[in-house]
Structures are given as C-alpha cells and as structure tokens.
C-alpha positions as a Markdown table, in Angstrom:
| # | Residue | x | y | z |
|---|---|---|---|---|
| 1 | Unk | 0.0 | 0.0 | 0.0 |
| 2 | Unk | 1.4 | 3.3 | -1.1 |
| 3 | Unk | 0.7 | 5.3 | 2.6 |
| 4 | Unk | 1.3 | 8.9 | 1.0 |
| 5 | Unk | -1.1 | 8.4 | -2.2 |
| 6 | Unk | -3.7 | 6.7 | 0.9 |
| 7 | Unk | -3.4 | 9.2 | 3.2 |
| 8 | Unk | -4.0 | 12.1 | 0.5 |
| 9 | Unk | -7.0 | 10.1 | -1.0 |
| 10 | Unk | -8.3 | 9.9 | 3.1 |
| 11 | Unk | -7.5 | 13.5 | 3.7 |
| 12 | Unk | -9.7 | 14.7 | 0.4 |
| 13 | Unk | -12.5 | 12.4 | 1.5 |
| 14 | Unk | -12.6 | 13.9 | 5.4 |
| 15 | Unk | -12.1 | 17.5 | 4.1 |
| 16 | Unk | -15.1 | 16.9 | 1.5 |
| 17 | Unk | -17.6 | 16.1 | 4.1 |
| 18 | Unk | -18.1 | 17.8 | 7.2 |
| 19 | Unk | -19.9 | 14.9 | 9.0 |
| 20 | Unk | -16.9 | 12.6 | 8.4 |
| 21 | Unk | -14.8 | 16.0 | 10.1 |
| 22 | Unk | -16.3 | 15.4 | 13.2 |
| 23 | Unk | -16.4 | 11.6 | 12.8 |
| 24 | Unk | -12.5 | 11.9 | 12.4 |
| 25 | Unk | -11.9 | 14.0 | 14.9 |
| 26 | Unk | -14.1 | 12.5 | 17.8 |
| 27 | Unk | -13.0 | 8.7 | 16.4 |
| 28 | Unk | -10.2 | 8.6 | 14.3 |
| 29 | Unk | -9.2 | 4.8 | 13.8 |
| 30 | Unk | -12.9 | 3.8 | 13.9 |
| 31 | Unk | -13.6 | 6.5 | 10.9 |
| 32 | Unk | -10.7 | 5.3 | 9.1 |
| 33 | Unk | -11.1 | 1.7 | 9.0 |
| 34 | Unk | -14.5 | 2.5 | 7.9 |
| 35 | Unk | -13.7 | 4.3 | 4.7 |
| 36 | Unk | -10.9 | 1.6 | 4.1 |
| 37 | Unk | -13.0 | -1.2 | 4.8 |
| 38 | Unk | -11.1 | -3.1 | 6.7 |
| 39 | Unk | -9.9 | -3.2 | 10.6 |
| 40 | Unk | -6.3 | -1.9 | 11.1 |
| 41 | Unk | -3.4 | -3.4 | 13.7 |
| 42 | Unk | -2.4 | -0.6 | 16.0 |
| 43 | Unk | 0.9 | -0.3 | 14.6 |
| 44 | Unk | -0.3 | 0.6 | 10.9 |
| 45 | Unk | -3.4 | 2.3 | 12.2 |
| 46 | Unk | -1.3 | 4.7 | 13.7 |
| 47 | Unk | 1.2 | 6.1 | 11.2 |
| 48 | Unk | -1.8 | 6.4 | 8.8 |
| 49 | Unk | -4.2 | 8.6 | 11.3 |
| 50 | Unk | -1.1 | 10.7 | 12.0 |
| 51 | Unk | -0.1 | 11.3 | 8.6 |
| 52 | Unk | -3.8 | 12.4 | 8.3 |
| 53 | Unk | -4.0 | 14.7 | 10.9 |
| 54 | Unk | -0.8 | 16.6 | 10.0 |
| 55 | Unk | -2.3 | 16.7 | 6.3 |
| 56 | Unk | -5.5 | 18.0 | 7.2 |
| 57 | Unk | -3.6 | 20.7 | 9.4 |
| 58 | Unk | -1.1 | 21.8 | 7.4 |
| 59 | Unk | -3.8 | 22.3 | 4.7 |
| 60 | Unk | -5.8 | 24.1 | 7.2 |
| 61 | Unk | -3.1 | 26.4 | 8.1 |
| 62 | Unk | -2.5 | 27.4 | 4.5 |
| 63 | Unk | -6.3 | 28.1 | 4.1 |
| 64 | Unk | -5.7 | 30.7 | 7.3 |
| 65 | Unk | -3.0 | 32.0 | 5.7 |
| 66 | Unk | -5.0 | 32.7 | 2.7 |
| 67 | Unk | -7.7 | 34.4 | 4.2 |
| 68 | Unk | -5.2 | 36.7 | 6.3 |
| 69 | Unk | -3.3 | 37.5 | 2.8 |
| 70 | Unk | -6.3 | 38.4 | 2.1 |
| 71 | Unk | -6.8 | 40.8 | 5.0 |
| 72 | Unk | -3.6 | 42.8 | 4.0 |
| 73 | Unk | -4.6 | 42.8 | 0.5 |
| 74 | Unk | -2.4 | 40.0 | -0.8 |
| 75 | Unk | -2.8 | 36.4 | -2.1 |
C-alpha cells in the first residue's frame, strides 16, 4: 500500500464532508477503518491517522494563511 497516495486520498475524502470532520476527529481509527474497509493493527493504524491529521492541518493552516493575505490585500 502506497501510505502517501492513501493518506492524500483519506484527507480529500474527510475535508469533503463535514460529518466525516467530526467523525475523524471524535474517532479517528474507527472512521478510518470504515472508509478503508477493513480493521487496522495498532501499529499501521497509527502512522496512517497521524499522517492524516498533519495533512488535514497543514492544509488548514494554508487556508488561514490565505484568508489573512487576504486581510492585507495579498494572495
């Protein structure tokens, strides 16, 4: 399994609907074995989720950023 190309295709799937947000963020490993379909052993579980939640708040910083560019009249 190719983590990075899973974890992108997880984080654009979460973004993309805000009841799996909250599902994510009050149960991550149950949320993500759901959309994979399949249970996960703690020590792959783990990497995956984190990867996900530094994904989904790096991209949430650069959307912040955005929006205060576009305070100052930049973007």
């Amino acid at each position: 399994m190719d983590i990075k190309a899973k974890i992108d295709e997880l984080v654009k799937k979460i973004k993309g609907d805000k009841g799996l947000t909250e599902k994510f963020a009050k149960e991550p490993v149950k949320t993500v074995e759901g959309l994979l379909g399949v249970d996960l052993p703690e020590e792959q579980a783990k990497p995956l989720i984190d990867g996900i939640k530094a994904k989904l708040n790096l991209d949430n910083v650069g959307d912040i950023a955005g929006k205060l560019g576009g305070l100052f009249g930049k973007k």
